[in-house]
mmCIF file of the N, C-alpha and C atoms, coordinates in Angstrom:
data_MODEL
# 
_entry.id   MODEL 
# 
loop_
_atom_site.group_PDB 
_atom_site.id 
_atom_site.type_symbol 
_atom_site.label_atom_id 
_atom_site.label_alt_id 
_atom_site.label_comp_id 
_atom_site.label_asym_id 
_atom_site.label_entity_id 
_atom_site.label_seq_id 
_atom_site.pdbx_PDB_ins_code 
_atom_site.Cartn_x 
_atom_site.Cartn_y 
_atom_site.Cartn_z 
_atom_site.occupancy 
_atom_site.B_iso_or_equiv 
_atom_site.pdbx_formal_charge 
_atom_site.auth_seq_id 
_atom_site.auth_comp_id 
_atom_site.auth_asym_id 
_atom_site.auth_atom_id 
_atom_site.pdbx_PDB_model_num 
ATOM 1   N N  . UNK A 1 1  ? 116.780 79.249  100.142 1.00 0.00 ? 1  UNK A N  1 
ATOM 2   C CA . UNK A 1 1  ? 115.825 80.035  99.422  1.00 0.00 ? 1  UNK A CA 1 
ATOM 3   C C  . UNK A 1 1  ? 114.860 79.169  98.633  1.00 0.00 ? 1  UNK A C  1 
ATOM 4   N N  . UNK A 1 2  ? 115.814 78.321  97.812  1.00 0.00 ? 2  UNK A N  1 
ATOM 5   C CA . UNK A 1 2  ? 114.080 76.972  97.327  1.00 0.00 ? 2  UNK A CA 1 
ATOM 6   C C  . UNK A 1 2  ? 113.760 76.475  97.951  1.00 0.00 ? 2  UNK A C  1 
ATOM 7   N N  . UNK A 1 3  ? 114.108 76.051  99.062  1.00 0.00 ? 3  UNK A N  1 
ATOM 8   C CA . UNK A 1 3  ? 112.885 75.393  100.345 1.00 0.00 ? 3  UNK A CA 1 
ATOM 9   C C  . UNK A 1 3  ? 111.633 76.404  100.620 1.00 0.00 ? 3  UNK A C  1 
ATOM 10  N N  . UNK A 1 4  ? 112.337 77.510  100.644 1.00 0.00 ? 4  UNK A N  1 
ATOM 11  C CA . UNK A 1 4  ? 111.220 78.877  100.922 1.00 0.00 ? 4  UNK A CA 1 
ATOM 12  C C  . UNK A 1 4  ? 109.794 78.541  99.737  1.00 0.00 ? 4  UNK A C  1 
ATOM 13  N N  . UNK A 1 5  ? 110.295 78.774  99.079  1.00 0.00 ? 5  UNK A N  1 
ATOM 14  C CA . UNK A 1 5  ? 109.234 78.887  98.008  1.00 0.00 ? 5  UNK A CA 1 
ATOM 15  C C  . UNK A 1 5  ? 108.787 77.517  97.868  1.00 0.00 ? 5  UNK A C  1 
ATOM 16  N N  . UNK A 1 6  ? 108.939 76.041  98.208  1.00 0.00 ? 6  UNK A N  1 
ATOM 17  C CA . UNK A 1 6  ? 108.468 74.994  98.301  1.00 0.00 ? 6  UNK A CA 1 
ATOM 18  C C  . UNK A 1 6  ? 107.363 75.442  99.365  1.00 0.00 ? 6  UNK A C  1 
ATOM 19  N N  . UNK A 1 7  ? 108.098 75.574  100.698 1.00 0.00 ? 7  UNK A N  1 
ATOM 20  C CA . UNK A 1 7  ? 106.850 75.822  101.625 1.00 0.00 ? 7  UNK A CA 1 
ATOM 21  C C  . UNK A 1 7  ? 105.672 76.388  101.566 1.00 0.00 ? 7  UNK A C  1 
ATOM 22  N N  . UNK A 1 8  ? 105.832 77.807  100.905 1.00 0.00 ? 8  UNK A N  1 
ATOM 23  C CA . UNK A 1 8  ? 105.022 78.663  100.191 1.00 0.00 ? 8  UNK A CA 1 
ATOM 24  C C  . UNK A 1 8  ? 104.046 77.986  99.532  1.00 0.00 ? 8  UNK A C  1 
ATOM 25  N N  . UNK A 1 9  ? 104.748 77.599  98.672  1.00 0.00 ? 9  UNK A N  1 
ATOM 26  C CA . UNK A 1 9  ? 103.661 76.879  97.454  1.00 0.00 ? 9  UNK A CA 1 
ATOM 27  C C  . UNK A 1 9  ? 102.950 75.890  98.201  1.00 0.00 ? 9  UNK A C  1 
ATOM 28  N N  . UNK A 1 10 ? 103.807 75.356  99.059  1.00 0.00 ? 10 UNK A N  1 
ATOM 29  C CA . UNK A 1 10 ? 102.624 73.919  99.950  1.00 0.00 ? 10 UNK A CA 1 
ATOM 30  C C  . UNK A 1 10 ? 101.627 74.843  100.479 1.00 0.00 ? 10 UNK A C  1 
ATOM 31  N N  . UNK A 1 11 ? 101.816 75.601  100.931 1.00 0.00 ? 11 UNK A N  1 
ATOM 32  C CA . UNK A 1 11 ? 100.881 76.241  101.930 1.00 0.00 ? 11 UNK A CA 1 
ATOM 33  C C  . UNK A 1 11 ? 99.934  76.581  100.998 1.00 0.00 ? 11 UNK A C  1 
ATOM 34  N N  . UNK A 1 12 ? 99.957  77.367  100.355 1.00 0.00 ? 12 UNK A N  1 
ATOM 35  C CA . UNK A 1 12 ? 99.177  78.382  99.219  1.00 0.00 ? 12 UNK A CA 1 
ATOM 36  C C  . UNK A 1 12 ? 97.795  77.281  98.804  1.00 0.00 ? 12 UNK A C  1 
ATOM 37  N N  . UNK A 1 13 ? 99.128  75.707  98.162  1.00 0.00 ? 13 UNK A N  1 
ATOM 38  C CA . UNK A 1 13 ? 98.272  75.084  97.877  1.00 0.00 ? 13 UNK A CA 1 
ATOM 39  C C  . UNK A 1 13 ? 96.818  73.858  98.547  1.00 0.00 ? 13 UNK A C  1 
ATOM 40  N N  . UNK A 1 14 ? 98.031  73.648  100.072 1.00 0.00 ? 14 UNK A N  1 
ATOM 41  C CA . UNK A 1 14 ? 97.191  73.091  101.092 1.00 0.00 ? 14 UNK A CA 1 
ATOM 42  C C  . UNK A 1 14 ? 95.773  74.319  101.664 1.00 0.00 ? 14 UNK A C  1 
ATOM 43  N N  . UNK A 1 15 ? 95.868  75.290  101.212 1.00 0.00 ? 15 UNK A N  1 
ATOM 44  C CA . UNK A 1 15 ? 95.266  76.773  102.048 1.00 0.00 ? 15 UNK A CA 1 
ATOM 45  C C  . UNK A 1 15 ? 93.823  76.876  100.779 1.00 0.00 ? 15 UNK A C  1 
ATOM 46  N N  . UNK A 1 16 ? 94.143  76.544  99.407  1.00 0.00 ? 16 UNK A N  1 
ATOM 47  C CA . UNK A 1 16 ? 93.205  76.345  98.543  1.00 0.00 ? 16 UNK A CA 1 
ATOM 48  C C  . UNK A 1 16 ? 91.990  75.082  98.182  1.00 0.00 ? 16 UNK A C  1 
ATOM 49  N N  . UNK A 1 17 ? 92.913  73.978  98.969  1.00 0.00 ? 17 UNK A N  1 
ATOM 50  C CA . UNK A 1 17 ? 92.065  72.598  99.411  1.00 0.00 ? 17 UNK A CA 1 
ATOM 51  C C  . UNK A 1 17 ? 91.452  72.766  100.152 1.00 0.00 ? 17 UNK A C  1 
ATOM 52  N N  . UNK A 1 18 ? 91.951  73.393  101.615 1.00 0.00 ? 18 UNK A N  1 
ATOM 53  C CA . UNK A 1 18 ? 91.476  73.396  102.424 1.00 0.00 ? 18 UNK A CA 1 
ATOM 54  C C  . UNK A 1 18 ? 89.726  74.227  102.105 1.00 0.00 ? 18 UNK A C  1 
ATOM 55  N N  . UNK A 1 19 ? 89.774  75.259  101.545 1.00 0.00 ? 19 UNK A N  1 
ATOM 56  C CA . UNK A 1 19 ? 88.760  76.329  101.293 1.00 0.00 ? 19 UNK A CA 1 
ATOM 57  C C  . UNK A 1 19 ? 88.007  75.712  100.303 1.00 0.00 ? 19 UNK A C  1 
ATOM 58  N N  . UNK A 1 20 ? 88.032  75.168  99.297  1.00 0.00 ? 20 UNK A N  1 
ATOM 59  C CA . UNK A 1 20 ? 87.343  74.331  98.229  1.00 0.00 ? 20 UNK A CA 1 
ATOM 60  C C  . UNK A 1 20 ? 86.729  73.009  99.337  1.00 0.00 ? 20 UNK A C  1 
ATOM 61  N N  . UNK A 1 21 ? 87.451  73.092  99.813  1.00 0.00 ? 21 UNK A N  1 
ATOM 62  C CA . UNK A 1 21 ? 86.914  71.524  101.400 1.00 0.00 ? 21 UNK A CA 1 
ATOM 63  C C  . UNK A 1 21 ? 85.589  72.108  101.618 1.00 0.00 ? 21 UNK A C  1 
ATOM 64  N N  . UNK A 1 22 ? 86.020  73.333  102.127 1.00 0.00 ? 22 UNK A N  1 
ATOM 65  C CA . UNK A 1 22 ? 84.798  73.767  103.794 1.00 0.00 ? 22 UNK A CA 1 
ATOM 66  C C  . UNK A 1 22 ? 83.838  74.322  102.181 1.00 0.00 ? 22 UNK A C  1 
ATOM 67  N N  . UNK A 1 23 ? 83.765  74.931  101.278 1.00 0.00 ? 23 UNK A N  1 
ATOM 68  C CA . UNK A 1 23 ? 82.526  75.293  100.584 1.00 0.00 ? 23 UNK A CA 1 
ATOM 69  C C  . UNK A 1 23 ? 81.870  73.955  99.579  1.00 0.00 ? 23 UNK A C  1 
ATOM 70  N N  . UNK A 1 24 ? 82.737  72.915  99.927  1.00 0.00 ? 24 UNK A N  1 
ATOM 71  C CA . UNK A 1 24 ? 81.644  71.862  99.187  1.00 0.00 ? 24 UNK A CA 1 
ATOM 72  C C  . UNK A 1 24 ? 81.056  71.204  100.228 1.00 0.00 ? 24 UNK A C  1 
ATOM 73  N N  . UNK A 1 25 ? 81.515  71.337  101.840 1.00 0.00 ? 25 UNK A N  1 
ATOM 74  C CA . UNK A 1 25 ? 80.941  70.316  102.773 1.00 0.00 ? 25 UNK A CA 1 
ATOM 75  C C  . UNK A 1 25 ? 80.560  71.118  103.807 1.00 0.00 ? 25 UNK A C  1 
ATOM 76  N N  . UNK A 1 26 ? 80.098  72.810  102.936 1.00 0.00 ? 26 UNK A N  1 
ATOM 77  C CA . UNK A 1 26 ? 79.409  73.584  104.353 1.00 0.00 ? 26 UNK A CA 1 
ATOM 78  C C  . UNK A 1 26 ? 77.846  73.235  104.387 1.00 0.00 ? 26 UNK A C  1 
ATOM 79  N N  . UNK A 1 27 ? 77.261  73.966  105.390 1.00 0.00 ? 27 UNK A N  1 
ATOM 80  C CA . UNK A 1 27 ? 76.230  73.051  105.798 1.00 0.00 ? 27 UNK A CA 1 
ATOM 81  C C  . UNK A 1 27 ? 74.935  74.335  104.764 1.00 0.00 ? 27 UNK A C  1 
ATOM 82  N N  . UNK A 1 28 ? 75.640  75.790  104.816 1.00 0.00 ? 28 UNK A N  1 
ATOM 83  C CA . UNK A 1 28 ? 74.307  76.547  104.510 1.00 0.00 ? 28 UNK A CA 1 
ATOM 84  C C  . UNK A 1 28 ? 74.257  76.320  102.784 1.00 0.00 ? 28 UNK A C  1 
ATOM 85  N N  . UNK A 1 29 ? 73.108  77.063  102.519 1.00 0.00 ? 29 UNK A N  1 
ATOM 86  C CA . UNK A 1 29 ? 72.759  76.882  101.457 1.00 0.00 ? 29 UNK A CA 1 
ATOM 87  C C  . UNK A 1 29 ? 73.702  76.869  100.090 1.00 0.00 ? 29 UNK A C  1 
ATOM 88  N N  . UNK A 1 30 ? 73.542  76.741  99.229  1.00 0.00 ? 30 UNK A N  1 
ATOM 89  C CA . UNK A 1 30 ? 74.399  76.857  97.606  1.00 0.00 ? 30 UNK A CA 1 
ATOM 90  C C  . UNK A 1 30 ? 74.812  78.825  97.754  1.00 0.00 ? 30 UNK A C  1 
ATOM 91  N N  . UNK A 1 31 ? 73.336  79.202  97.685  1.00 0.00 ? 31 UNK A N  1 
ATOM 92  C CA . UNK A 1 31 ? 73.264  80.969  97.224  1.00 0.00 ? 31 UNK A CA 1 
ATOM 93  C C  . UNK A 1 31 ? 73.580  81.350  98.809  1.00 0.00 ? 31 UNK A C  1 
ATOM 94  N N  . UNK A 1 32 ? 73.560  80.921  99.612  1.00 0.00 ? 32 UNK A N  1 
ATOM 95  C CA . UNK A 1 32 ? 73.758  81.947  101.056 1.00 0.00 ? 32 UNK A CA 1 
ATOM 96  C C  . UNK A 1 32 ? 75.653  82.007  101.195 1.00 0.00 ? 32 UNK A C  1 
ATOM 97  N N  . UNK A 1 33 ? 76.098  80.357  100.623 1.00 0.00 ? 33 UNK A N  1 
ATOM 98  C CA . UNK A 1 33 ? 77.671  80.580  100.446 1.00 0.00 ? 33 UNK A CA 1 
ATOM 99  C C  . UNK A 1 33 ? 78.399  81.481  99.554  1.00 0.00 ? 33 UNK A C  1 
ATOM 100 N N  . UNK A 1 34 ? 77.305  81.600  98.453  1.00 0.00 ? 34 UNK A N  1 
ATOM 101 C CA . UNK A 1 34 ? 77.755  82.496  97.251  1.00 0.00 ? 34 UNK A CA 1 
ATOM 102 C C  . UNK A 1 34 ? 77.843  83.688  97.788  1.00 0.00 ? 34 UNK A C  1 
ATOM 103 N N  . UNK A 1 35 ? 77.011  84.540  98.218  1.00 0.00 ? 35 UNK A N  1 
ATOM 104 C CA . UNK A 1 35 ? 76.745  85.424  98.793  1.00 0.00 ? 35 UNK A CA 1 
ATOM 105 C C  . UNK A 1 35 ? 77.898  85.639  100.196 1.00 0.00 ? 35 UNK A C  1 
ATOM 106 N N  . UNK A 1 36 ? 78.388  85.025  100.896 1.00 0.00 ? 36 UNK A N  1 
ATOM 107 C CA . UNK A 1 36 ? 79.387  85.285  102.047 1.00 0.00 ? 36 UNK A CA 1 
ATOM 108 C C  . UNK A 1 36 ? 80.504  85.384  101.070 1.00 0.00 ? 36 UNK A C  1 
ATOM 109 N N  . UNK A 1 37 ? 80.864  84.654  99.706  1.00 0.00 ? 37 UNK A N  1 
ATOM 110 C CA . UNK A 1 37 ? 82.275  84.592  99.381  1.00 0.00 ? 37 UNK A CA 1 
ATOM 111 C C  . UNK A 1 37 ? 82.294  85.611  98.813  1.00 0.00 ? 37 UNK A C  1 
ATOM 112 N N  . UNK A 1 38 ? 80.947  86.123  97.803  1.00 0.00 ? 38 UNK A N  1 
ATOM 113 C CA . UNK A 1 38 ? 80.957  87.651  96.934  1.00 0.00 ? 38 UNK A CA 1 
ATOM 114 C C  . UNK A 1 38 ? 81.135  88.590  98.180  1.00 0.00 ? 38 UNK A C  1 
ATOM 115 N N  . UNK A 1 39 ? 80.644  88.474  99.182  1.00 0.00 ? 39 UNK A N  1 
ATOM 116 C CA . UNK A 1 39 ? 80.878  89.727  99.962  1.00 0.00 ? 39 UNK A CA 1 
ATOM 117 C C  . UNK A 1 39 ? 82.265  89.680  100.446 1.00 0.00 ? 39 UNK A C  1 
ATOM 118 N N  . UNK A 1 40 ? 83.038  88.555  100.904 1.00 0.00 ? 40 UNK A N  1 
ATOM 119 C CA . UNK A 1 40 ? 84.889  88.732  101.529 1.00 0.00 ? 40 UNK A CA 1 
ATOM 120 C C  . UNK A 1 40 ? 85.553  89.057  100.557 1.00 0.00 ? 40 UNK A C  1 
ATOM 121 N N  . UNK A 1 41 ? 85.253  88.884  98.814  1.00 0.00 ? 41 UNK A N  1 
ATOM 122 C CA . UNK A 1 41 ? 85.752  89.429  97.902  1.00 0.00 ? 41 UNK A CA 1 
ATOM 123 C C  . UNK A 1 41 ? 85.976  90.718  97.496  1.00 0.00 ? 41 UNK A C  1 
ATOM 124 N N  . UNK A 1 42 ? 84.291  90.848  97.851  1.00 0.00 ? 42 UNK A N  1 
ATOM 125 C CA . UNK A 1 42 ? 84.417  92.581  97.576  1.00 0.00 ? 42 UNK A CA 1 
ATOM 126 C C  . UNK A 1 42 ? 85.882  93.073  98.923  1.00 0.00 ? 42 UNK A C  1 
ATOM 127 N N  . UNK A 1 43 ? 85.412  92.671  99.941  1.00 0.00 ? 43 UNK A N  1 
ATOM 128 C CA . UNK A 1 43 ? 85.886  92.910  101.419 1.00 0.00 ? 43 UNK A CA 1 
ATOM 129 C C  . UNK A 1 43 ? 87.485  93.269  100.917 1.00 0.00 ? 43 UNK A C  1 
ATOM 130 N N  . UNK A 1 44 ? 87.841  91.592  100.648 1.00 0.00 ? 44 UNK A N  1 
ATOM 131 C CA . UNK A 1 44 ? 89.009  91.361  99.780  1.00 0.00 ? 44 UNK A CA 1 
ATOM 132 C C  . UNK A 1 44 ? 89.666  92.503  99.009  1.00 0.00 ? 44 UNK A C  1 
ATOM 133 N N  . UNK A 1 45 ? 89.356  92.886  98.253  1.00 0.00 ? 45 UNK A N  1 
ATOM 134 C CA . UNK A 1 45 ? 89.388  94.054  97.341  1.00 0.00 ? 45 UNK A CA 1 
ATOM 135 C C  . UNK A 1 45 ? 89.397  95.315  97.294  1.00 0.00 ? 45 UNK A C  1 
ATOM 136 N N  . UNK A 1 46 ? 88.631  95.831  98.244  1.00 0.00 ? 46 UNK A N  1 
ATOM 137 C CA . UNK A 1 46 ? 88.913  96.877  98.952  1.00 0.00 ? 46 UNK A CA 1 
ATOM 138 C C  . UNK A 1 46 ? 90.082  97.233  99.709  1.00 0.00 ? 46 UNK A C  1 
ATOM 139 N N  . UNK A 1 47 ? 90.243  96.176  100.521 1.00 0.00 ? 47 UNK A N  1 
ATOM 140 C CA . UNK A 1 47 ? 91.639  95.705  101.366 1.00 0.00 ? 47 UNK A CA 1 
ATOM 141 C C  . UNK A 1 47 ? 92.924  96.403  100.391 1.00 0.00 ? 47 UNK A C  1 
ATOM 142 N N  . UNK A 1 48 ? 92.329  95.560  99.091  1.00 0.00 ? 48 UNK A N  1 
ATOM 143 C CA . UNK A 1 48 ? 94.142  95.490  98.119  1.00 0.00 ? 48 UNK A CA 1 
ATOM 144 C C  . UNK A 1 48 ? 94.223  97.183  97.888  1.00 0.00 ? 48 UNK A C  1 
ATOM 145 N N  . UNK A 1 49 ? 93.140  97.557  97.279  1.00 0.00 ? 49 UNK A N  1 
ATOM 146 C CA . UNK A 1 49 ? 93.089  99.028  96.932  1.00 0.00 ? 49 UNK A CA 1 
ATOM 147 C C  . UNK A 1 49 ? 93.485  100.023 97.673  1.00 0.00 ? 49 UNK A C  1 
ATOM 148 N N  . UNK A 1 50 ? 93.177  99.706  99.372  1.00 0.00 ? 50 UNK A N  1 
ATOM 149 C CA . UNK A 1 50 ? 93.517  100.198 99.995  1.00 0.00 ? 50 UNK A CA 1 
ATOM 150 C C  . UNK A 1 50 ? 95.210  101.060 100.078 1.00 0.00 ? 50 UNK A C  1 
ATOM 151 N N  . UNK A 1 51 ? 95.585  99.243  100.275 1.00 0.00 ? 51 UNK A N  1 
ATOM 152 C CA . UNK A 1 51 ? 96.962  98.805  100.255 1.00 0.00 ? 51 UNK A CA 1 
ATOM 153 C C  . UNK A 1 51 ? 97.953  99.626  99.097  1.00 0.00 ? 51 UNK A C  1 
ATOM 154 N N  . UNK A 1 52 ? 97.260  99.213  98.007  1.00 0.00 ? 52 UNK A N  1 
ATOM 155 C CA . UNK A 1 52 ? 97.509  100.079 96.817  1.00 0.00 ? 52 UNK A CA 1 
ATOM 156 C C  . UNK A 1 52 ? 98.130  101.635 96.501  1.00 0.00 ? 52 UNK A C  1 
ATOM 157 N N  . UNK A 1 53 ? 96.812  101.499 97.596  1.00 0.00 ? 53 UNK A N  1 
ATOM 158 C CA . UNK A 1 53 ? 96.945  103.191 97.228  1.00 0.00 ? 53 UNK A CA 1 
ATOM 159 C C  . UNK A 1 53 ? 98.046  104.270 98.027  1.00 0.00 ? 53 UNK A C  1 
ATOM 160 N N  . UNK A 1 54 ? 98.410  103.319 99.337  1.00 0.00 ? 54 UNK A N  1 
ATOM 161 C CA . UNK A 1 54 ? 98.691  103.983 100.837 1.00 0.00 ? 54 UNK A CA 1 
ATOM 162 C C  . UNK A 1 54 ? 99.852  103.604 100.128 1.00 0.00 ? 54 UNK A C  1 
ATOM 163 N N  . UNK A 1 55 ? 101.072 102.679 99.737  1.00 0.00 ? 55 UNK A N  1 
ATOM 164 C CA . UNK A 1 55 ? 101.917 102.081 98.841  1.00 0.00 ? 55 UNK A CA 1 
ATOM 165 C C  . UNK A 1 55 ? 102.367 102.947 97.615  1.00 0.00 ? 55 UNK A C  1 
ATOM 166 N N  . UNK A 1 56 ? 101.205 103.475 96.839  1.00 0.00 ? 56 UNK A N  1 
ATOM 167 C CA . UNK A 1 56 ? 101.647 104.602 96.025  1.00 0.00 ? 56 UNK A CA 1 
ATOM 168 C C  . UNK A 1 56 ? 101.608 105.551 96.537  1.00 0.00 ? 56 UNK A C  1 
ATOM 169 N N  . UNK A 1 57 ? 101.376 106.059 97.450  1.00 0.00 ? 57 UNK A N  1 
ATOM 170 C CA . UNK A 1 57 ? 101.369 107.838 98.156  1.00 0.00 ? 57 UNK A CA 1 
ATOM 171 C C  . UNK A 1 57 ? 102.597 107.670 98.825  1.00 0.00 ? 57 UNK A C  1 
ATOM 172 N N  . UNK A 1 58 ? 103.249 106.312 99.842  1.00 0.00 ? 58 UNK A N  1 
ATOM 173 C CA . UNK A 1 58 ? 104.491 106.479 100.453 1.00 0.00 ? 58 UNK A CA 1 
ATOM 174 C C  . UNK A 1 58 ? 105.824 106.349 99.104  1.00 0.00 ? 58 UNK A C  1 
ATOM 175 N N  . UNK A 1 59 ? 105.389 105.867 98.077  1.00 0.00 ? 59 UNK A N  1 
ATOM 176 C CA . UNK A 1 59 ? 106.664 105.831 97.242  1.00 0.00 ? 59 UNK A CA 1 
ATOM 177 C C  . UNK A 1 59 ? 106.284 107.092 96.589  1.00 0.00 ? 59 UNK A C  1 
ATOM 178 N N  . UNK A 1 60 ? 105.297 107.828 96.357  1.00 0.00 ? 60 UNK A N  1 
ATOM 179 C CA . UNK A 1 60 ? 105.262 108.989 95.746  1.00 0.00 ? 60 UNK A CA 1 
ATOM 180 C C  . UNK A 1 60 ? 105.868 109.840 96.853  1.00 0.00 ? 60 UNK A C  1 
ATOM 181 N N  . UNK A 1 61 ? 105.345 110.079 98.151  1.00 0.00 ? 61 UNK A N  1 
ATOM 182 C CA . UNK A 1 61 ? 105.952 111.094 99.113  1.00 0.00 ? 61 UNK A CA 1 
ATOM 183 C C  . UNK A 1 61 ? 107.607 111.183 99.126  1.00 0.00 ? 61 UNK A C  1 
ATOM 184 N N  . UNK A 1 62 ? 108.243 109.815 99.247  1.00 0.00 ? 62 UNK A N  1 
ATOM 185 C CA . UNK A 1 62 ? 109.725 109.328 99.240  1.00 0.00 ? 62 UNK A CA 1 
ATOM 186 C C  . UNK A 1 62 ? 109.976 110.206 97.885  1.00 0.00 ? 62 UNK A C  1 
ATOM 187 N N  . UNK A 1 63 ? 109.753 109.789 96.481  1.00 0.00 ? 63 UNK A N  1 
ATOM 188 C CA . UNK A 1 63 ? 110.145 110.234 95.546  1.00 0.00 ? 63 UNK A CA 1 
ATOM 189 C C  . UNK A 1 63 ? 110.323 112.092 95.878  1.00 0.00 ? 63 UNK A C  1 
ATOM 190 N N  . UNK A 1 64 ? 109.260 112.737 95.964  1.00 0.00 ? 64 UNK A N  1 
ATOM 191 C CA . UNK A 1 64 ? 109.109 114.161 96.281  1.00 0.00 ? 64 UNK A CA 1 
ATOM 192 C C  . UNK A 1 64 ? 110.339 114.238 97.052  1.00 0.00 ? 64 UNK A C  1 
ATOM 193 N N  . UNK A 1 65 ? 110.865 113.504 98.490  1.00 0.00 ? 65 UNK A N  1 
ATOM 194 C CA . UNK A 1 65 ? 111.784 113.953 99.527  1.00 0.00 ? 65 UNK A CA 1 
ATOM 195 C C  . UNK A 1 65 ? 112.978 113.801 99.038  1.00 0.00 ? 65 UNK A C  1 
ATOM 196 N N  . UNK A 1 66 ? 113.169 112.896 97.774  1.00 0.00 ? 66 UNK A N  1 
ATOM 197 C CA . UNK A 1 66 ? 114.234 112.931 97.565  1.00 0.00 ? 66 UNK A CA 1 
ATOM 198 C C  . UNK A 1 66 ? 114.991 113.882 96.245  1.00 0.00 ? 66 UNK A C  1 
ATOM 199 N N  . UNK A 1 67 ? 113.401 114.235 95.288  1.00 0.00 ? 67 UNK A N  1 
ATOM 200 C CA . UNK A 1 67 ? 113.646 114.976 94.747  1.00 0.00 ? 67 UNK A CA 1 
ATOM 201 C C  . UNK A 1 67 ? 114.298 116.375 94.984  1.00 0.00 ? 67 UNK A C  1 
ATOM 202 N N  . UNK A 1 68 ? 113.705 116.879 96.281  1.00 0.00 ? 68 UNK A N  1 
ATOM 203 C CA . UNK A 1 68 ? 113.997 118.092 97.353  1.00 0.00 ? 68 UNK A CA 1 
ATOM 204 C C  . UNK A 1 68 ? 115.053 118.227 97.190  1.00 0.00 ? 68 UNK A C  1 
ATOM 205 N N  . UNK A 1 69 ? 116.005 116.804 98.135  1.00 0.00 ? 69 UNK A N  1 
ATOM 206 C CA . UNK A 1 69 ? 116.722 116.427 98.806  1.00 0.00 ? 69 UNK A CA 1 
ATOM 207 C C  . UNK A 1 69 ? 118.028 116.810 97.526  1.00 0.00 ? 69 UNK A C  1 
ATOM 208 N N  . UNK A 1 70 ? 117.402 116.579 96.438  1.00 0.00 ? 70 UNK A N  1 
ATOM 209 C CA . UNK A 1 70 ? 118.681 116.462 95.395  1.00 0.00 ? 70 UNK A CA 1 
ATOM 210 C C  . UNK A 1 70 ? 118.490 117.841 94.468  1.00 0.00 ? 70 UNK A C  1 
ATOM 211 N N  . UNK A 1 71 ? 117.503 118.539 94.626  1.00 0.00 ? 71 UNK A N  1 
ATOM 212 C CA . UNK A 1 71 ? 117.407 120.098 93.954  1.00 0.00 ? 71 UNK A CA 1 
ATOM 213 C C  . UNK A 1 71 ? 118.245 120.987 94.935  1.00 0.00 ? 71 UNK A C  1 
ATOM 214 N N  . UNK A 1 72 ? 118.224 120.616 96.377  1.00 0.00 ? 72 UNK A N  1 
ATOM 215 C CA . UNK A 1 72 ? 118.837 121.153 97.561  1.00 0.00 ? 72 UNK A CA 1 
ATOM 216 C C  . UNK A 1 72 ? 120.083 121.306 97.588  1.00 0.00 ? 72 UNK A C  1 
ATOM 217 N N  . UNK A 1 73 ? 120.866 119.958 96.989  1.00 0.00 ? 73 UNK A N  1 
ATOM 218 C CA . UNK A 1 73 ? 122.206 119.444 96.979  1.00 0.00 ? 73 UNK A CA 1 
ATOM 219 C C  . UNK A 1 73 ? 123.239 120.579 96.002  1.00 0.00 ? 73 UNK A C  1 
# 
């Protein structure tokens, strides 16, 4: 299990070099990079909310089935 989270962390942290790499030695402009990273962020973000939300409706639905499940009992 701590090897796990070693790897993790290598990765996470090799995965953050790597990305700080390619936006100091990309080729387009300063504001055209700004602009691609504000937009995968937003992108980004939406994603989580998504996630979020679909995550609270299945533990809310579960909760309801089991509430049933135990008014039933």
């Amino acid at each position: 299990m701590e090897n796990t989270g070693k790897v993790i962390s290598a990765l996470l942290i090799g995965a953050a070099i790597g990305g700080i790499a390619g936006i100091l030695f990309a080729p387009d402009k300063g504001s055209e990079t700004r602009k691609r990273l504000f937009k995968r962020a937003e992108e980004l973000a939406d994603d989580v909310e998504d996630k979020v939300k679909d995550t609270t409706n299945n533990i809310k639905d579960n909760l309801k089935d089991k509430w049933k499940e135990t008014l039933e009992a």
